[in-house]
C-alpha positions in Angstrom: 0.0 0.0 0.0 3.1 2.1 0.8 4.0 1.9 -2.6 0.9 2.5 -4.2 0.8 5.9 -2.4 4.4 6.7 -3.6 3.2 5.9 -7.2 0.8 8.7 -6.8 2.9 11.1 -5.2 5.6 10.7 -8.0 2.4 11.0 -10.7 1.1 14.1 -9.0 4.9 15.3 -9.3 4.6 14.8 -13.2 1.4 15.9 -13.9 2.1 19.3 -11.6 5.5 19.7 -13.5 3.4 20.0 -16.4 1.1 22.1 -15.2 -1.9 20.1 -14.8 -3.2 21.2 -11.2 -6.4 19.6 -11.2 -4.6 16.0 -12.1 -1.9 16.5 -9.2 -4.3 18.0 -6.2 -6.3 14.7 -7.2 -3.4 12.8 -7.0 -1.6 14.0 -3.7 -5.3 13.5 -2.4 -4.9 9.8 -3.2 -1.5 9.3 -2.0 -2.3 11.2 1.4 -5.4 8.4 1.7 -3.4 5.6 1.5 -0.7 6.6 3.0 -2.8 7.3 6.0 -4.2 3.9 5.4 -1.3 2.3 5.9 0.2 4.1 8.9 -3.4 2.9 10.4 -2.8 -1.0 9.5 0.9 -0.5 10.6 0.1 0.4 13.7 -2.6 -2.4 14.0 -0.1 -4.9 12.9 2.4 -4.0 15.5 0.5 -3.8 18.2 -1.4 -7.5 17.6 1.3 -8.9 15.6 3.2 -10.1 18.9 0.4 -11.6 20.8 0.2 -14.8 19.6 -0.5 -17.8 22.2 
């Protein structure tokens, strides 16, 4: 998922490079999503990862 929202980042890079505002504010939008996402799961997995019988 972490790389999925880099992949966005880096396309709202491009598109914003070349001037296309609308494409890149939807894509930073994306990228903040799941990179939000997968802070959330992170933290979920660490904290019951461990706690296995």
């Amino acid at each position: 998922m972490l790389h999925y929202a880099v992949v966005f980042f880096v396309i709202a890079l491009v598109a914003a490079l070349f001037g296309f505002g609308g494409i890149a504010a939807g894509a930073v939008e994306i990228a903040k999503i799941l990179f939000f996402v997968f802070l959330i799961l992170a933290v979920v997995a660490y904290l019951f990862g461990g706690r296995r019988p």
